[in-house]
C-alpha positions as CSV (number, residue, x, y, z in Angstrom):
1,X,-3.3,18.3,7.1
2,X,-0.9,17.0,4.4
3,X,0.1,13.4,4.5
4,X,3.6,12.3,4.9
5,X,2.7,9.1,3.0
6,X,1.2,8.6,-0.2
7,X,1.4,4.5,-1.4
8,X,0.5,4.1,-4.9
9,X,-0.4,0.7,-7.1
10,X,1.0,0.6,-10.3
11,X,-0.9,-0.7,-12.9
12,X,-4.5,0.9,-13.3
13,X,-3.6,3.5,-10.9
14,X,-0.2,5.2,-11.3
15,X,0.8,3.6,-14.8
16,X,-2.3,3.0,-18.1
17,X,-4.2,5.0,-20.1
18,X,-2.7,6.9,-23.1
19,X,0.5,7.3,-21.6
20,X,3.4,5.5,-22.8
21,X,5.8,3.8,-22.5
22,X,4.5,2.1,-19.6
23,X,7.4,0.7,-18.1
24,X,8.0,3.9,-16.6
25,X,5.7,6.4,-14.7
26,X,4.2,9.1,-17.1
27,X,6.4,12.6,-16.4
28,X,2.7,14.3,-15.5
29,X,3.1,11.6,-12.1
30,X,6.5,11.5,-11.6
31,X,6.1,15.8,-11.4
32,X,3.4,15.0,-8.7
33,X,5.3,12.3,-6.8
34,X,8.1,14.9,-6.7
35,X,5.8,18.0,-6.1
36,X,4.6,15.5,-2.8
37,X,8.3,14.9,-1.7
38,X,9.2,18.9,-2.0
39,X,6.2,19.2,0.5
40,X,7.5,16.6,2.9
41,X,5.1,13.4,2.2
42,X,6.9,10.5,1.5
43,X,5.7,7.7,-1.4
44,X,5.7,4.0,-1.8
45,X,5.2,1.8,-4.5
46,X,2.8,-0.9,-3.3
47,X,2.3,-3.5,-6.2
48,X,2.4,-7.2,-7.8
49,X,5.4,-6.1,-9.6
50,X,8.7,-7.6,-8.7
51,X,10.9,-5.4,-6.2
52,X,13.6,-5.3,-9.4
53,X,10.4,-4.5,-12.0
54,X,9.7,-1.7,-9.2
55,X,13.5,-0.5,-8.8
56,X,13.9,-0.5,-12.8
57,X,10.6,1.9,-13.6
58,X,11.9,4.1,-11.3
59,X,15.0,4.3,-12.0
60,X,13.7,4.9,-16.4
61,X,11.5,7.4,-15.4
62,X,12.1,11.4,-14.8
63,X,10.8,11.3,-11.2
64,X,14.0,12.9,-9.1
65,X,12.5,11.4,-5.4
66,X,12.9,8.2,-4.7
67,X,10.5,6.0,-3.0
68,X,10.4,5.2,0.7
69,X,9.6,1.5,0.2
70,X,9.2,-0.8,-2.4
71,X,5.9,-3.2,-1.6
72,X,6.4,-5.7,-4.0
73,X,4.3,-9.3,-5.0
74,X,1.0,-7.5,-3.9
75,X,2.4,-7.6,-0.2
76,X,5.0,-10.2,0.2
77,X,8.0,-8.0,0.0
78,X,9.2,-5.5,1.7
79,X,12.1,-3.3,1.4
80,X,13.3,0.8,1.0
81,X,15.5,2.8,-1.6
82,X,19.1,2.7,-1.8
83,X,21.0,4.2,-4.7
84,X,22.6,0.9,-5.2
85,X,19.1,-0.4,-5.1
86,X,16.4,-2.0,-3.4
87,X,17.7,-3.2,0.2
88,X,15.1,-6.1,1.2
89,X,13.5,-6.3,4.7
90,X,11.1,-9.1,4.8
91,X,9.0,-11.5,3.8
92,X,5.3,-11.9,4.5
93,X,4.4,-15.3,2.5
94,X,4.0,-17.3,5.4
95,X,0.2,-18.5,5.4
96,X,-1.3,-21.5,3.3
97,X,-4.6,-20.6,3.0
98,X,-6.6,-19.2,0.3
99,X,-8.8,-16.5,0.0
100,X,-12.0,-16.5,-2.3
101,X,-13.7,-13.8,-3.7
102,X,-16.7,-13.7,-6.4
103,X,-17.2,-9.8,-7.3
104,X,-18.7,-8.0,-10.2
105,X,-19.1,-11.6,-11.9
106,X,-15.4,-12.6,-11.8
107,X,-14.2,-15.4,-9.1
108,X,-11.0,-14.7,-7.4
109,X,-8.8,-16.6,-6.2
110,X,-5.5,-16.1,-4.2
111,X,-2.9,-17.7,-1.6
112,X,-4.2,-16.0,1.9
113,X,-0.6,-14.4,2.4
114,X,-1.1,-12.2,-0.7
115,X,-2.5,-8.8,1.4
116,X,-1.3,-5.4,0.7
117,X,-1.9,-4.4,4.1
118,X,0.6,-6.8,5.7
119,X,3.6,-5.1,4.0
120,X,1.7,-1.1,4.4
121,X,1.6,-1.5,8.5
122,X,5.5,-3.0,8.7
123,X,5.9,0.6,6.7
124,X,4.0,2.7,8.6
125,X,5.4,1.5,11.8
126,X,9.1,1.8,10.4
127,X,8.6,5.6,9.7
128,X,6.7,6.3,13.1
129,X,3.2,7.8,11.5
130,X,0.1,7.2,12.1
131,X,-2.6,6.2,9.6
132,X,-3.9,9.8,9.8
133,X,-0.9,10.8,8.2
134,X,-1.2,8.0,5.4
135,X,-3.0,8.0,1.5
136,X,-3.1,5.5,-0.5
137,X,-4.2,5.1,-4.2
138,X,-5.1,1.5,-6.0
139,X,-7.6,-0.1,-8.4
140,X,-8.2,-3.5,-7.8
141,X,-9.7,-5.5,-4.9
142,X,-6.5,-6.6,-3.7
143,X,-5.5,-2.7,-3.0
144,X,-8.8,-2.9,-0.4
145,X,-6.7,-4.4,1.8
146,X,-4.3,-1.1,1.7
147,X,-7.2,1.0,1.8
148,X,-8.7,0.5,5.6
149,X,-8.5,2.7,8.1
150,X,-6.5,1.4,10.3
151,X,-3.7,1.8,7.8
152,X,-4.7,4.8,5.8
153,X,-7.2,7.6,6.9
154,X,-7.5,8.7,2.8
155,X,-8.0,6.4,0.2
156,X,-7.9,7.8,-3.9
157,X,-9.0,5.4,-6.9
158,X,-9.4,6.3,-10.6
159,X,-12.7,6.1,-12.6
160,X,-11.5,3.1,-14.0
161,X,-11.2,1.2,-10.8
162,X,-13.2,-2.3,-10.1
163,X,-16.8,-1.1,-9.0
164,X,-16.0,-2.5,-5.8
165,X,-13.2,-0.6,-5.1
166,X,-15.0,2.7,-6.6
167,X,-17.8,1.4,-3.5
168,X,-15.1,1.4,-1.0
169,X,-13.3,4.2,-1.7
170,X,-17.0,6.5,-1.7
171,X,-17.6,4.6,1.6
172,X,-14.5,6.3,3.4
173,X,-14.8,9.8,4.9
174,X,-11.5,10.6,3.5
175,X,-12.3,8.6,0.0
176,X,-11.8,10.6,-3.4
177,X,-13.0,8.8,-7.2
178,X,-10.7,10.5,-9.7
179,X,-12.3,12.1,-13.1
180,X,-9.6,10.2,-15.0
181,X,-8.1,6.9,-16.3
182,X,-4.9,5.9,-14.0
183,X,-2.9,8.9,-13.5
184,X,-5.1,11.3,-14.7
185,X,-7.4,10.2,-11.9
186,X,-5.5,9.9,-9.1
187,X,-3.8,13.6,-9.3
188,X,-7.3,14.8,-9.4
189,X,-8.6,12.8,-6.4
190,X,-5.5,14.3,-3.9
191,X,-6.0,17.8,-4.8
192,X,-9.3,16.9,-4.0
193,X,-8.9,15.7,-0.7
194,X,-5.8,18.3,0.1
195,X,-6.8,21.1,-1.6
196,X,-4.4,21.7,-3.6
């Protein structure tokens, strides 16, 4: 079954490597995000960059679809694709805790509202789907949060995803690693998983 959502992070996943500019997604992804939308799956951004920072790289790059929503602050924001721009529709920084994580050797450290997750289900349940009918793609530990199956039955990372995230995504049934850096892993890892 092809998905009818596909919710990419942007740096280490959809943008890095040796393509640039990297203010804008390399023409190899945008030809894939637009091959998805021919074939009636949706995309997403869903990343730490600003909602403008995510409405500018799209709008520089030579992708022709347009995203469904915007995920912007890793979570907090929420809002879909106008051609006037990004229309807001909510908030999620409403929690003052903090969540601590030691991984790999690295401590991390962030405010408890900051969850990828949050802003992925307000999605999902705006466009009626399932997670069945839902992939997503990160690199870092804050895209686990995107990447359980209660949101997302198919998760893709590239090879240079965090080792934990690598772990996760080999954990899932419908978890693909990518062969490639960014980009050139993550095309890869859905024909992988789809076949095609």
């Amino acid at each position: 079954m092809f998905p009818k959502l596909f919710v990419t992070d942007l740096d280490g996943t959809a943008l890095g490597g040796e393509y640039l500019p990297y203010s804008r997604f390399p023409d190899q992804f945008s030809a894939f995000l637009d091959y998805l939308s021919d074939n009636g799956c949706a995309w997403a951004i869903n990343s730490a960059w600003t909602l403008n920072g995510q409405w500018e790289l799209v709008k520089v790059s030579s992708v022709k679809s347009k995203p469904a929503f915007y995920m912007a602050e890793i979570g907090m924001i929420l809002a879909t694709h106008t051609e006037k721009g990004p229309e807001f529709v909510k908030s999620y920084a409403d929690s003052g805790t903090l969540n601590i994580k030691c991984a790999t050797g690295q401590l991390d450290v962030r405010p408890g509202f900051i969850n990828k997750g949050t802003s992925l289900a307000a999605a999902i349940e705006m466009m009626g789907i399932s997670p069945d009918d839902v992939i997503v793609a990160g690199d870092e530990i804050t895209d686990i949060a995107m990447m359980q199956p209660e949101l997302a039955k198919y998760a893709i990372c590239p090879e240079n995803a965090e080792v934990e995230v690598k772990k996760h995504v080999q954990a899932l049934k419908g978890g693909v690693v990518g062969p490639g850096y960014a980009s050139k892993g993550i095309i890869p890892a859905f024909k992988t998983l789809f076949g095609v």
